[in-house]
N, C-alpha and C positions, 0 to 999 in steps of 0.2 A: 504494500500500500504506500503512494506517494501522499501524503495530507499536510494543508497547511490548514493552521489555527490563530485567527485575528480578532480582534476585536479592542473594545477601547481599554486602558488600563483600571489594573484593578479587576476585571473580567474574571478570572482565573486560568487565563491562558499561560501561562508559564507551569502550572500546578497541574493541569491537566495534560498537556504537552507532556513532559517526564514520563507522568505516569501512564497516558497511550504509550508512547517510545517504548516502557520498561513491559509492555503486557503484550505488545505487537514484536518485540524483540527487535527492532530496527533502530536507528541513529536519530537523535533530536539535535537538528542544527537549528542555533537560537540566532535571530536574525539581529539582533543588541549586540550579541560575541561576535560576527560578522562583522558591523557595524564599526568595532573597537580596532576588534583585532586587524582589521585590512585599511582603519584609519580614513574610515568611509565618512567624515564631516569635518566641518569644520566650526569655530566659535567665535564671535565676537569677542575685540578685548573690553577685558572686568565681568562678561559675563559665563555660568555652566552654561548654560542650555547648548546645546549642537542641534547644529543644522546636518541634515544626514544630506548627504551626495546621491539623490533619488537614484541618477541615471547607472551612477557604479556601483550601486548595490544590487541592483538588478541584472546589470552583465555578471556582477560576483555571483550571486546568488545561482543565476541558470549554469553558469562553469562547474560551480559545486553541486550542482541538483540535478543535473543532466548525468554525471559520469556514475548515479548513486541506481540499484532498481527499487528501495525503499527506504521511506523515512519521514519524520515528523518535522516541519520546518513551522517554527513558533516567532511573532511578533505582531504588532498593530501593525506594522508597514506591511504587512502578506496580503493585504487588499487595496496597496496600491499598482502594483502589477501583476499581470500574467506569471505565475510559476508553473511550470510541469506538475500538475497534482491533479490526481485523480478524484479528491473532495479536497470544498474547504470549508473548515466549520468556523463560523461569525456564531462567536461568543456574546452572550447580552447579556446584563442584569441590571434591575432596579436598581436609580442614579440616586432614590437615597441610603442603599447602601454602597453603593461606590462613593459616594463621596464621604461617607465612613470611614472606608479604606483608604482612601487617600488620606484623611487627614491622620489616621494613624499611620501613614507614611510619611507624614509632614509635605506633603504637597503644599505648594504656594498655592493663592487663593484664587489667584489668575487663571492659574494651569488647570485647577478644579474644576471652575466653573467651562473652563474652554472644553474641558474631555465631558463631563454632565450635558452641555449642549451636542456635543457629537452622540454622545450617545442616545439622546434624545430626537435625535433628529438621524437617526439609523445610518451616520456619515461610514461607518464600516461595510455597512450591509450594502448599501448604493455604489461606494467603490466596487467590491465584489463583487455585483451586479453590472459594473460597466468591465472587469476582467475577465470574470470567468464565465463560461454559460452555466445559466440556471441551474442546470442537471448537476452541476458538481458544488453548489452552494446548500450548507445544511445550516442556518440558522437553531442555535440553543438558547433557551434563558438560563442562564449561570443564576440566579440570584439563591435557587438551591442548589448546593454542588453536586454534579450528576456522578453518576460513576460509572466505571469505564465501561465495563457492559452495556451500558444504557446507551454510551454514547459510541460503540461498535453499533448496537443495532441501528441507532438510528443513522449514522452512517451508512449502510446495509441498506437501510428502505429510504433513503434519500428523504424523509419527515422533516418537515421546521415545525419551530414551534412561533406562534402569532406572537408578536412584542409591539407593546403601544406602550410609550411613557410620557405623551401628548401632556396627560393631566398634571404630572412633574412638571412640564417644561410652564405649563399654564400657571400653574400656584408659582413657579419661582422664577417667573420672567424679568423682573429687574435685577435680582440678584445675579441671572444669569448674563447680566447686560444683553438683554433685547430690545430693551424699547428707546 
């Protein structure tokens, strides 16, 4: 199985990632380690935040994913371009517990609300939707952690699950700087 796993952060896509890899017995390349390791951005001076190099992560990416016959390739960036993969599951969950998790990751308050409106507004799902065709895209709600059987089968029968969190983005539209 070739599969990639996207979604916004905080999702459980690195948690879940592993642990397909560890039950499918194939390789999980984390597209973040990628990212470092081949030196794929670059930074403004005085600030963290990196800017990822879209266009060289994407020829890295196919070099290393073409010469592999399976493997879990895990990141939000996995629904900015075409990969080789046979499914790709867009990870969701409710943006008031993501923004839970974020802040006990000390996310800045900027970064929060910017990934809460992404998520809100299905920006994973819709990239995904302009990469890959439909047929290899399986929508999850992470907001209960699935487990891996569950999310074999539902890979298997190609099933999404329905996600609207409209009413989030409606109760918390200033906060989220919309208006």
């Amino acid at each position: 199985m070739r599969l990639a796993i996207t979604g916004t952060p905080c999702t459980g896509k690195t948690t879940l990632a592993a642990e397909l890899a560890a039950a499918l017995k194939i390789p999980l390349i984390r597209i973040n380690d990628v990212v470092s390791e081949k030196k794929l951005f670059t930074t403004r001076r005085g600030e963290k935040e990196k800017t990822v190099k879209m266009n060289g992560l994407e020829r890295e990416l196919n070099k290393i994913l073409l010469k592999m016959p399976a493997y879990v390739v895990e990141g939000h960036l996995a629904c900015e371009f075409a990969l080789p993969v046979d499914k790709i599951l867009v990870l969701r969950a409710n943006p008031a517990l993501l923004e839970k998790r974020m802040k006990k990751r000390k996310y800045p308050a900027k970064k929060t609300a910017e990934n809460l409106l992404a998520e809100c507004l299905d920006y994973c799902l819709a990239k995904a939707e302009e990469n890959y065709p439909r047929g290899k895209i399986v929508q999850v709600n992470c907001s209960k952690p699935p487990s891996v059987q569950g999310i074999l089968s539902r890979l298997k029968s190609g099933k999404s699950d329905s996600v609207n969190w409209f009413v989030f983005l409606a109760a918390n539209e200033k906060r989220l700087r919309l208006s």
